[in-house]
N, CA, C and O atoms as a MOPAC input file, in Angstrom:
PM7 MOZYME 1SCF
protein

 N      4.35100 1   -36.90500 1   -62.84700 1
 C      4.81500 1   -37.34300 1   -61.53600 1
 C      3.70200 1   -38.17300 1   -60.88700 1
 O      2.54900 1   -37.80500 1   -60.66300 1
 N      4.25200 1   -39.34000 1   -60.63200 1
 C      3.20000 1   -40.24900 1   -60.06300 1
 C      2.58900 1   -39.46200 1   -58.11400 1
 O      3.14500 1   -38.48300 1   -57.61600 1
 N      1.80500 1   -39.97600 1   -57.65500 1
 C      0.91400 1   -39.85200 1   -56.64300 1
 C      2.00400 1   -39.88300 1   -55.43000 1
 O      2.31900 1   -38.80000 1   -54.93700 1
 N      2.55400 1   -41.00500 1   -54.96100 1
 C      3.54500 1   -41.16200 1   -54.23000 1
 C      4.59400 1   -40.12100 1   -54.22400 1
 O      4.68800 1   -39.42400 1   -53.21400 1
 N      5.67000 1   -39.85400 1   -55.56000 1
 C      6.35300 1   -38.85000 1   -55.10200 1
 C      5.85700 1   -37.68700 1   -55.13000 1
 O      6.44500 1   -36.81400 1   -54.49100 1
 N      4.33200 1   -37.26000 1   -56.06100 1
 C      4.09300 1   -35.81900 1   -55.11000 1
 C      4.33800 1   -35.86400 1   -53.57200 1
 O      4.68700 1   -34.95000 1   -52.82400 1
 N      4.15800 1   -36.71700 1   -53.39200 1
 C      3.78700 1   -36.84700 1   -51.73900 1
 C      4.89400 1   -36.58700 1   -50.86200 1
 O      4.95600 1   -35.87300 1   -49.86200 1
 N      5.89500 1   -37.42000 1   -51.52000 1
 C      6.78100 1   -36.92700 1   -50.74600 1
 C      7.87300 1   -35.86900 1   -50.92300 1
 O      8.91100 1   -35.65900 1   -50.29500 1
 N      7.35800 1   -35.32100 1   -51.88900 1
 C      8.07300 1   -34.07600 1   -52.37400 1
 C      7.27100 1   -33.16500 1   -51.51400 1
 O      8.08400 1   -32.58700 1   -50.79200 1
 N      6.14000 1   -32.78600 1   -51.26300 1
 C      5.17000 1   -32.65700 1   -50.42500 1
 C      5.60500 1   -32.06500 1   -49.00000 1
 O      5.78000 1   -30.91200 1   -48.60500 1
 N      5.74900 1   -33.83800 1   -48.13600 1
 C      6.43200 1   -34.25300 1   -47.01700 1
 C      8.03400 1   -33.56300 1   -46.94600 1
 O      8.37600 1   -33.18500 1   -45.82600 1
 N      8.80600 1   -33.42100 1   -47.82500 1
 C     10.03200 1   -33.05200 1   -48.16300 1
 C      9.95000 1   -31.34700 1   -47.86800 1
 O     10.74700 1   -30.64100 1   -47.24900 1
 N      8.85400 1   -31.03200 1   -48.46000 1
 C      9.00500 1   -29.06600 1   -48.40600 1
 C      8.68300 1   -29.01800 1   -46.96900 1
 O      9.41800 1   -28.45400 1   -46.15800 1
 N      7.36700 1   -29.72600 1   -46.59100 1
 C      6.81000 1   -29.35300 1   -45.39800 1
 C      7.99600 1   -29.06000 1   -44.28900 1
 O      8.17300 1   -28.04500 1   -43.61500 1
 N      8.99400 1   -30.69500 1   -44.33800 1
 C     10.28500 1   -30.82000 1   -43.54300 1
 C     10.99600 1   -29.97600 1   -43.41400 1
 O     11.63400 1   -29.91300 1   -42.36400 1
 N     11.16200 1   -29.04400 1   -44.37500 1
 C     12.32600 1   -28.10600 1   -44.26700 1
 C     11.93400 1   -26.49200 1   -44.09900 1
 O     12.62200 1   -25.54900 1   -43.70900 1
 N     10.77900 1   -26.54800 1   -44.47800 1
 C     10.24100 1   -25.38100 1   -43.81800 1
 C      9.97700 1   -25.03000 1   -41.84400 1
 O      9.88300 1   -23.97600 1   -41.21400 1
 N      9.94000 1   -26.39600 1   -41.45000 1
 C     10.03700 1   -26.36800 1   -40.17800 1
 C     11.17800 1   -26.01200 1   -39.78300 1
 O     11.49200 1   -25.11900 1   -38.99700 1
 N     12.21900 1   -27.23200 1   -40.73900 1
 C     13.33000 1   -26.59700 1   -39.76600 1
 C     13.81800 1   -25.46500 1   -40.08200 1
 O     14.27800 1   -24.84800 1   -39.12200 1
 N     13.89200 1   -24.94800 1   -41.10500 1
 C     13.93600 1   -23.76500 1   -41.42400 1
 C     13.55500 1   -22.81100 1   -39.81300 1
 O     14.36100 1   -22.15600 1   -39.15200 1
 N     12.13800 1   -23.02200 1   -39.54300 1
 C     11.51500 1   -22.27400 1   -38.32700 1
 C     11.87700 1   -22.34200 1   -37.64600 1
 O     11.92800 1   -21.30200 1   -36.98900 1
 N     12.43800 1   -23.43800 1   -37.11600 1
 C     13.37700 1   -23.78500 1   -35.80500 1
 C     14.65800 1   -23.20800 1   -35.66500 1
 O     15.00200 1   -22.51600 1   -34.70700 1
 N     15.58000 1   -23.59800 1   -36.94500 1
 C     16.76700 1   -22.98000 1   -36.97100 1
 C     16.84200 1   -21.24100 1   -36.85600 1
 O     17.67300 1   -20.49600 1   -36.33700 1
 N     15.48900 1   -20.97300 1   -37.64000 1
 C     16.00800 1   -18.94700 1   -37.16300 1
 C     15.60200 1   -18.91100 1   -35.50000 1
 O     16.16100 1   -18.16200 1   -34.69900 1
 N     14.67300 1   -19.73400 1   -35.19600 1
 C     14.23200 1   -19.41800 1   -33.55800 1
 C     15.35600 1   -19.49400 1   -32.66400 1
 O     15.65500 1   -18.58100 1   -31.89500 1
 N     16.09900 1   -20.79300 1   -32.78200 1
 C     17.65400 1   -20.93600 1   -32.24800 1
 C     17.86000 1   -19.17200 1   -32.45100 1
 O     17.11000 1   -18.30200 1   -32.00700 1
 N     18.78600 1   -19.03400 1   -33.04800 1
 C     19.17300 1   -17.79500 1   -34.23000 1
 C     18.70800 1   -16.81400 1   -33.17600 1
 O     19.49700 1   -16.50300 1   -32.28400 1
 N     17.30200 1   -16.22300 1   -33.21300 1
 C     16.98500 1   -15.22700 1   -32.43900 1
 C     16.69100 1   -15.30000 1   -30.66700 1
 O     16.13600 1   -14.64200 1   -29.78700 1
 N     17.37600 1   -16.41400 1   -30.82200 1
 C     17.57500 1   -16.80600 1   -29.33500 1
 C     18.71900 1   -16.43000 1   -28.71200 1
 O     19.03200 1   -15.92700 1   -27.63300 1
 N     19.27500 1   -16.82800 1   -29.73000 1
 C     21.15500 1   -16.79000 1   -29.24000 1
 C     21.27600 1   -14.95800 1   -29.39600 1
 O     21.75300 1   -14.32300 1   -28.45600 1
 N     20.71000 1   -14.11900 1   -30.88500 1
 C     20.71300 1   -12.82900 1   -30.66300 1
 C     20.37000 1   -12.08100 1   -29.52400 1
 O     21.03500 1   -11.11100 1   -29.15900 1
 N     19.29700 1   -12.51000 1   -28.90500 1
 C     18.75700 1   -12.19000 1   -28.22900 1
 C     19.33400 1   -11.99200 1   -26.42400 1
 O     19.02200 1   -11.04100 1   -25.70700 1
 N     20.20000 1   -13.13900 1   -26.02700 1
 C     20.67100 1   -13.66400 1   -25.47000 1
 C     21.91300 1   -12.31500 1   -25.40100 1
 O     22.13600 1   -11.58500 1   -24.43500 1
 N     22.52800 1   -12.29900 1   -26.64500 1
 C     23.66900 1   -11.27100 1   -26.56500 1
 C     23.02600 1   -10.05100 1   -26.72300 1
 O     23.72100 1    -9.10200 1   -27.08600 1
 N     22.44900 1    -9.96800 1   -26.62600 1
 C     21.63200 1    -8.48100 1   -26.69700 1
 C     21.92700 1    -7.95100 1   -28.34900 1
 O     21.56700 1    -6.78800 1   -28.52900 1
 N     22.36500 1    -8.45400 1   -29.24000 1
 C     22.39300 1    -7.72900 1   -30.18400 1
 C     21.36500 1    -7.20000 1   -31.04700 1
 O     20.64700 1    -7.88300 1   -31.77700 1
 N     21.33900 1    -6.12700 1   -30.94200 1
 C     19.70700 1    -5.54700 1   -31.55900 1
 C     19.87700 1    -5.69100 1   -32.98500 1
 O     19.00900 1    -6.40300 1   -33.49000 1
 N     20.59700 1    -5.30400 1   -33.65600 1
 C     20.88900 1    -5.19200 1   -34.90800 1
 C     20.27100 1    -6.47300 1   -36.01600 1
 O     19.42800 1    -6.57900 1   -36.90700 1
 N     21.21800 1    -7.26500 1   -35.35700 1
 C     20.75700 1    -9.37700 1   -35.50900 1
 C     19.48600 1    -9.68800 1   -35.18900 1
 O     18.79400 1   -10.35000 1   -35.96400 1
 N     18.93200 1    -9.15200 1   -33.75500 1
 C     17.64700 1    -9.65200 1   -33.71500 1
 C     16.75300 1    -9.02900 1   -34.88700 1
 O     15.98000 1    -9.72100 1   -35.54900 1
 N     16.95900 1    -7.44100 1   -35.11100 1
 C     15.63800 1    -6.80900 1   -36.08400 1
 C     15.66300 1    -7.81400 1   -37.53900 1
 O     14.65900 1    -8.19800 1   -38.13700 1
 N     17.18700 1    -8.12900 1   -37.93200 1
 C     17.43400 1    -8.80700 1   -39.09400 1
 C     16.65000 1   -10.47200 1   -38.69700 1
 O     16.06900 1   -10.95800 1   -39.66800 1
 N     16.62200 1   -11.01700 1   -37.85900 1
 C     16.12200 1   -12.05000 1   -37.81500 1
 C     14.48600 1   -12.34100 1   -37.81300 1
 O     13.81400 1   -13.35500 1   -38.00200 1
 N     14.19900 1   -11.05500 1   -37.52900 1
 C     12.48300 1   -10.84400 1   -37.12600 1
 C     12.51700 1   -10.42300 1   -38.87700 1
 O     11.50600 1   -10.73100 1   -39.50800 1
 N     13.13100 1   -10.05100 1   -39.28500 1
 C     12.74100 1    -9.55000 1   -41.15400 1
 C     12.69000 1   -10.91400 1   -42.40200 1
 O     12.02300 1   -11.24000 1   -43.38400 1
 N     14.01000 1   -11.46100 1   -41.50500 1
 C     13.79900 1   -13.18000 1   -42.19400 1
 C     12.82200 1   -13.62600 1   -41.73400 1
 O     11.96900 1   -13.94200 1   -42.56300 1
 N     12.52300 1   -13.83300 1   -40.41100 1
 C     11.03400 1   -14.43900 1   -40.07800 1
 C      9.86400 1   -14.40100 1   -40.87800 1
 O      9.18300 1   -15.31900 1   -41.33500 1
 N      9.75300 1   -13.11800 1   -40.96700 1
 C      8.50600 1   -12.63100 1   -42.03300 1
 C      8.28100 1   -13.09900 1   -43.52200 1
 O      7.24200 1   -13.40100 1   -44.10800 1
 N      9.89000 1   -13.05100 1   -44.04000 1
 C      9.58000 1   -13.52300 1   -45.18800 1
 C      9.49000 1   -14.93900 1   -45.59500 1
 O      9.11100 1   -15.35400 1   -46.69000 1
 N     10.08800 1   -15.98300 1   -44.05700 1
 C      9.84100 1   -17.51900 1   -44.54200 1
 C      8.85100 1   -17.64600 1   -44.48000 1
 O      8.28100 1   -18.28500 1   -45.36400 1
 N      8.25000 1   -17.18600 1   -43.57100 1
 C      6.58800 1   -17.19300 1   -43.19400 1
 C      6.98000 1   -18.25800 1   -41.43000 1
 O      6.05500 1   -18.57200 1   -40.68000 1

């Protein structure tokens, strides 16, 4: 694999790991919001493991 597409394979993980972060934060927002405890503990357990 040439230099360039490491790079943006790279740029590519980095991208989706954010949103990844963003999208559960939504997520435990909206749980949160409804009070559902259940959803939030499950969302704080995904948290942990995306990093």
């Amino acid at each position: 694999m040439n230099k360039n597409r490491q790079e943006a394979v790279k740029k590519a993980a980095q991208a989706h790991q954010i949103n990844m972060q963003r999208n559960l934060q939504r997520r435990l927002e909206a749980a949160q919001a409804k009070g559902d405890e259940a959803l939030i503990r499950q969302l704080e357990a995904e948290a942990k493991y995306i990093g």
